[in-house]
C-alpha positions as a Markdown table, in Angstrom:
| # | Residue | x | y | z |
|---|---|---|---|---|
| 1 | Unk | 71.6 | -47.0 | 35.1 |
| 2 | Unk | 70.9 | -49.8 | 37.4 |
| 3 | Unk | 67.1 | -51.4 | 36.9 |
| 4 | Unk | 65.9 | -50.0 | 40.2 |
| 5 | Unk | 66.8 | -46.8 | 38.8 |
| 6 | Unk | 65.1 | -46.9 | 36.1 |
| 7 | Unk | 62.0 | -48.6 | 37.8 |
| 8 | Unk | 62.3 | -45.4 | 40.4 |
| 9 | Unk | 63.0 | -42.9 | 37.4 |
| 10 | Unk | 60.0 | -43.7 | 35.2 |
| 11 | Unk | 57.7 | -43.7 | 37.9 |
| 12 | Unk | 58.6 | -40.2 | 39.0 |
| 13 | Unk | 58.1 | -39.9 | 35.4 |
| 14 | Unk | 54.7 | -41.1 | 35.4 |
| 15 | Unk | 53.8 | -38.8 | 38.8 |
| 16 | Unk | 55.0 | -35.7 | 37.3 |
| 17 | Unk | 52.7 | -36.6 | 34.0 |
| 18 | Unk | 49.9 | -37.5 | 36.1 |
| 19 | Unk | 50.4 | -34.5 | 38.3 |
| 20 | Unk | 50.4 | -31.8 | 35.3 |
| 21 | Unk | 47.3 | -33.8 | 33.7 |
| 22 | Unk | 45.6 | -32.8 | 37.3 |
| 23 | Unk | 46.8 | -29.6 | 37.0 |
| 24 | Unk | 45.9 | -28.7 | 33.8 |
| 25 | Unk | 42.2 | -30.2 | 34.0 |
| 26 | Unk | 41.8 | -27.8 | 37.2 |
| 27 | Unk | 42.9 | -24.9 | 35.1 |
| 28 | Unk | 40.6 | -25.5 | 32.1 |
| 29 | Unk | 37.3 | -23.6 | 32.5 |
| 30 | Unk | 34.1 | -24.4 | 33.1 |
| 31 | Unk | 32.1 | -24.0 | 29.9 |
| 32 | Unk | 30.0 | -21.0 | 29.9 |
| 33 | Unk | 26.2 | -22.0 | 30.7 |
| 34 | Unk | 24.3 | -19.6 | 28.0 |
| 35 | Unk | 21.3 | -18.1 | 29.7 |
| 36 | Unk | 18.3 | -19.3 | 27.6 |
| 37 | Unk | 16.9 | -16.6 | 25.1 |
| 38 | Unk | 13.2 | -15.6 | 26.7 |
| 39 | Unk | 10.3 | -15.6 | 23.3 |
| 40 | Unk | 9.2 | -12.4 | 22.3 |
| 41 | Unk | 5.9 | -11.9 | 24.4 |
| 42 | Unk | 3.1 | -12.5 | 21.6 |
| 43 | Unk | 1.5 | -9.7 | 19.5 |
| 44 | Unk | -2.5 | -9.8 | 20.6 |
| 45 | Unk | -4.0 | -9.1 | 17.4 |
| 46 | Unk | -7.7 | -8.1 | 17.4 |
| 47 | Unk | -9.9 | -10.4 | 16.2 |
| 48 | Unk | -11.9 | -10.3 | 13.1 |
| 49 | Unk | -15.2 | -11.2 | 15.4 |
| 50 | Unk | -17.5 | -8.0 | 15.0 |
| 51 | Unk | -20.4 | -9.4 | 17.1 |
| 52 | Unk | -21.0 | -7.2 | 20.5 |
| 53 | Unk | -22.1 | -3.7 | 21.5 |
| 54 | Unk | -20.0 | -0.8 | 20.6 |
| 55 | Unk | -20.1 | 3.0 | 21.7 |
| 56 | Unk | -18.3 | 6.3 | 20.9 |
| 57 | Unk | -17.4 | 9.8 | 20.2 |
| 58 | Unk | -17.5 | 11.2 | 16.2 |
| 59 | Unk | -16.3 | 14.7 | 15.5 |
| 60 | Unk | -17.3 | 15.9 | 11.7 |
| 61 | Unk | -18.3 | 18.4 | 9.4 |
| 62 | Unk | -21.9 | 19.3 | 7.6 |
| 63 | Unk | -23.1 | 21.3 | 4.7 |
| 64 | Unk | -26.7 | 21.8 | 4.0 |
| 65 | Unk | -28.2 | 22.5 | 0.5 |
| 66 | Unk | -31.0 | 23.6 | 0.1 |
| 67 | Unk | -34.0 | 25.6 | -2.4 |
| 68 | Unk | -32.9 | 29.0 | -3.0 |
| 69 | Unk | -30.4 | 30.7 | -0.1 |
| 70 | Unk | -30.8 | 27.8 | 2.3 |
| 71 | Unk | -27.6 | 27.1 | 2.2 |
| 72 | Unk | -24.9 | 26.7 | 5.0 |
| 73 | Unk | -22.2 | 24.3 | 6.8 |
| 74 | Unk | -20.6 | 23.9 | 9.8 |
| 75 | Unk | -18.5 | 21.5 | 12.3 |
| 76 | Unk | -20.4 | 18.6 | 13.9 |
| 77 | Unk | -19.4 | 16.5 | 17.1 |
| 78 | Unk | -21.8 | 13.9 | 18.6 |
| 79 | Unk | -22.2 | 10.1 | 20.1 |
| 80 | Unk | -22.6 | 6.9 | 18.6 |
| 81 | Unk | -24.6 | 3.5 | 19.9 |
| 82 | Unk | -25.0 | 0.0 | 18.3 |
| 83 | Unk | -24.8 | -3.1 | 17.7 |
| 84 | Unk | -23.4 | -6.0 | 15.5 |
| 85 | Unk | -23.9 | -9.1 | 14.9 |
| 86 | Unk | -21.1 | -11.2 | 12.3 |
| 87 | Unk | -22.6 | -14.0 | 10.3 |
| 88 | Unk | -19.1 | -15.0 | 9.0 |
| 89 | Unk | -18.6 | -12.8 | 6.1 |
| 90 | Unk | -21.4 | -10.4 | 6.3 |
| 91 | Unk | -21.8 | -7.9 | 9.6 |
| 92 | Unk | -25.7 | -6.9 | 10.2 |
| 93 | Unk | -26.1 | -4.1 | 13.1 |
| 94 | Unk | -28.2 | -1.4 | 14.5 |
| 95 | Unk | -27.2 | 1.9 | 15.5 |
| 96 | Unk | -28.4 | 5.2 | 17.2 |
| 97 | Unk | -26.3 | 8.6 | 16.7 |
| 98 | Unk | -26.7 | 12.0 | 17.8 |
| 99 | Unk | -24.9 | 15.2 | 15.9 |
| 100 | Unk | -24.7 | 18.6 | 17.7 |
| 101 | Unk | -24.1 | 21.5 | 15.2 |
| 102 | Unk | -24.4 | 25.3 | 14.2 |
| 103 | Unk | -25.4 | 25.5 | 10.7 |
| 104 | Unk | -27.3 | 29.1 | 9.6 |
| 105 | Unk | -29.1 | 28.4 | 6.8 |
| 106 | Unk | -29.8 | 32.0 | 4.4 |
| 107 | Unk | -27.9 | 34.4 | 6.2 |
| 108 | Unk | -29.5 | 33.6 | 9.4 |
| 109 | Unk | -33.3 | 32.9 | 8.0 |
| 110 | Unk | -32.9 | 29.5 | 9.7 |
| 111 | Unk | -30.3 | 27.7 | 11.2 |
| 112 | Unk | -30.1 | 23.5 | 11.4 |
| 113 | Unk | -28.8 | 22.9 | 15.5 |
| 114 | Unk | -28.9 | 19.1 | 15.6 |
| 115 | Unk | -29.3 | 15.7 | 13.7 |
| 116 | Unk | -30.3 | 12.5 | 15.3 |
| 117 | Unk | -30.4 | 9.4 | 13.4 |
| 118 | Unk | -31.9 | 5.7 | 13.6 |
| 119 | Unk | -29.3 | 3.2 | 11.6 |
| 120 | Unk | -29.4 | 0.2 | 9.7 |
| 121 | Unk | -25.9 | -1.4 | 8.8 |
| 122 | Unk | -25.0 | -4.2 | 6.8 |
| 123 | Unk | -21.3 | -4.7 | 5.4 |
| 124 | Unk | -18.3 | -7.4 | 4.5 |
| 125 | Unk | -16.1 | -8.7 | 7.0 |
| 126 | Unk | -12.6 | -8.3 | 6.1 |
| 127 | Unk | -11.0 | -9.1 | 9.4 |
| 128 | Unk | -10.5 | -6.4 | 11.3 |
| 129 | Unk | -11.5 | -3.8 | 9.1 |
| 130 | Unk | -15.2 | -3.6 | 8.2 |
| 131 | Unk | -16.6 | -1.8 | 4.8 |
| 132 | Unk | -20.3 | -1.2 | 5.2 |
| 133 | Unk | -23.6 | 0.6 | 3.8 |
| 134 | Unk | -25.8 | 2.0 | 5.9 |
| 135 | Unk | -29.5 | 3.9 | 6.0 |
| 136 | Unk | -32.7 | 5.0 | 7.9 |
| 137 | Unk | -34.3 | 8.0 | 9.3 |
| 138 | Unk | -32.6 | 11.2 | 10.4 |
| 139 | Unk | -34.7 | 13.9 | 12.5 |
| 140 | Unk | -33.0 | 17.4 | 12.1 |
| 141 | Unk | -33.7 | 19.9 | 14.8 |
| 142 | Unk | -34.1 | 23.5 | 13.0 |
| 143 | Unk | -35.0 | 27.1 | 14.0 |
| 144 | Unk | -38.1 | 26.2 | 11.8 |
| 145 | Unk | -39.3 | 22.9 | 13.1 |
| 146 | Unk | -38.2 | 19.4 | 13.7 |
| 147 | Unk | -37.8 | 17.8 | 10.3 |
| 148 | Unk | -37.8 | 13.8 | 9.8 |
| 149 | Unk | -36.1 | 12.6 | 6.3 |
| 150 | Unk | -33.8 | 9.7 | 5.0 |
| 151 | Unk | -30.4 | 9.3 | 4.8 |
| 152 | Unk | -27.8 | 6.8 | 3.1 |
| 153 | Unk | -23.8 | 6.1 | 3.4 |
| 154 | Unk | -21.4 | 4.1 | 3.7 |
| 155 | Unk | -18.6 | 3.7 | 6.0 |
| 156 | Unk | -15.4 | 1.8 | 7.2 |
| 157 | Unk | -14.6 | 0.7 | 10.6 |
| 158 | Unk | -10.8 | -0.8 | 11.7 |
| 159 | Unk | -9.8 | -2.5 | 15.1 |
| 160 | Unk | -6.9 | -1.1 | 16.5 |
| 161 | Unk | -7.1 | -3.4 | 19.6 |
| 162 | Unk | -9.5 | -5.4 | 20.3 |
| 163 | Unk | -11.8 | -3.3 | 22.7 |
| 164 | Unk | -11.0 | 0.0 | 20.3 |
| 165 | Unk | -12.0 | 0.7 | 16.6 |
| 166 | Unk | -11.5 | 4.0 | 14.5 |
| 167 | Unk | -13.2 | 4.6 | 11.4 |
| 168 | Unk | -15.1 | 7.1 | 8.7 |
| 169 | Unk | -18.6 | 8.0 | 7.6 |
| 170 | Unk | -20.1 | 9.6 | 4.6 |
| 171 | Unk | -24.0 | 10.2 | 4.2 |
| 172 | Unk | -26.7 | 11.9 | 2.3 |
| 173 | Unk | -29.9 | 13.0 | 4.0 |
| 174 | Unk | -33.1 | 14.5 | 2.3 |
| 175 | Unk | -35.2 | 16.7 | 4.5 |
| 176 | Unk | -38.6 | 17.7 | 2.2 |
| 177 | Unk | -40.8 | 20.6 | 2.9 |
| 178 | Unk | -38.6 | 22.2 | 5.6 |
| 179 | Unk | -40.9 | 24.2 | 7.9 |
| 180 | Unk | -44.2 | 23.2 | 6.2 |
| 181 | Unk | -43.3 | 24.8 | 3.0 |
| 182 | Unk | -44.4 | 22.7 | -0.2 |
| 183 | Unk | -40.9 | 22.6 | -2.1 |
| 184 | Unk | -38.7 | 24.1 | 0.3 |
| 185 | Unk | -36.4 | 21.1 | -0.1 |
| 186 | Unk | -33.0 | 20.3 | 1.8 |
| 187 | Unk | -30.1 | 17.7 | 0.7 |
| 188 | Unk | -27.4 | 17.8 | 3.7 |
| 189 | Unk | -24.0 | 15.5 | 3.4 |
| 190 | Unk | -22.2 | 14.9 | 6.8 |
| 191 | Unk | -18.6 | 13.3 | 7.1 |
| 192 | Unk | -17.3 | 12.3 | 10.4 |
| 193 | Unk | -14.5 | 10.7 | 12.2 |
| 194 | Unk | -15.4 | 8.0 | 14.4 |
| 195 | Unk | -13.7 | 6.2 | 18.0 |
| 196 | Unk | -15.7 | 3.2 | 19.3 |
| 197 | Unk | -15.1 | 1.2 | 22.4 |
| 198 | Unk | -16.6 | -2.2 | 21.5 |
| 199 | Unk | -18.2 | -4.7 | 24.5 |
């Protein structure tokens, strides 16, 4: 092979090489561009802040003891108003309520047809659940007269959003001398269910 062969053969040889480089660069694909992965949109918990105005619906249950056959019980279903104020750890609020209900008292002798109530609350912050005691005056409306007594309880309170809590009650009211009667005491215990839309 003469030298102007080779010179001729090894450049063809260097074209062909060069060519399939090309070819086989244009064939390779173009890496796959991952679309980025979007965050999970964040959880907005409620806040353990329990300071603001609140207002709601309870639906419940009462049962009136009372001296001799004064006895009776009955569904309840009302409206709640307050207030609270959190220091921190401890909650401090105010609170009006209103119960409508149907209880006969003896067979029909008397009958108890509403409770109103003027609160005082003070409890522990846990977050967003709130433990409390609470107490004041309660004015029952019966077939016999209007009758003013005191009440205690306690309670619990849990945010399920910010703007909306649920929560339970439990109290003990003493009504003495029901319709002007010396000794013609009554000891009624209401539980109810509570939904508050807080402000």
């Amino acid at each position: 092979m003469t030298h102007s062969t080779k010179l001729t053969a090894a450049a063809a040889l260097l074209s062909a090489t060069a060519f399939a480089g090309i070819a086989q660069a244009g064939s390779l694909q173009d890496p796959a561009v991952e679309a980025p992965v979007a965050a999970p949109a964040p959880v907005i918990a409620a806040s353990g802040d329990w300071t603001g105005f609140y207002t709601g619906l309870q639906l419940g249950y009462a049962d009136v003891d009372g001296s001799g056959a004064l006895d009776g019980n009955d569904n309840s279903y009302g409206f709640h108003a307050g207030y609270d104020y959190d220091f921190g750890d401890f909650v401090l609020g105010g609170e009006l309520d209103y119960d409508k209900t149907d209880v006969s008292l003896g067979g029909g002798a008397a009958s108890v047809d509403s409770v109103a109530r003027l609160k005082l609350k003070g409890g522990y912050d846990l977050g967003n659940t709130l433990i409390y005691a609470t107490g004041g005056v309660a004015r029952a409306d019966t077939s016999v007269g209007n009758e003013t007594g005191p009440f205690a309880g306690i309670g619990v309170a849990h945010k399920v959003t910010e703007r909306f809590t649920i929560g339970a009650e439990l109290l003990e009211h003493r009504f003495s001398d029901v319709g002007g009667v010396a000794g013609n005491d009554v000891d009624a215990t209401t539980f109810s269910l509570r939904g508050s839309l807080r402000f």
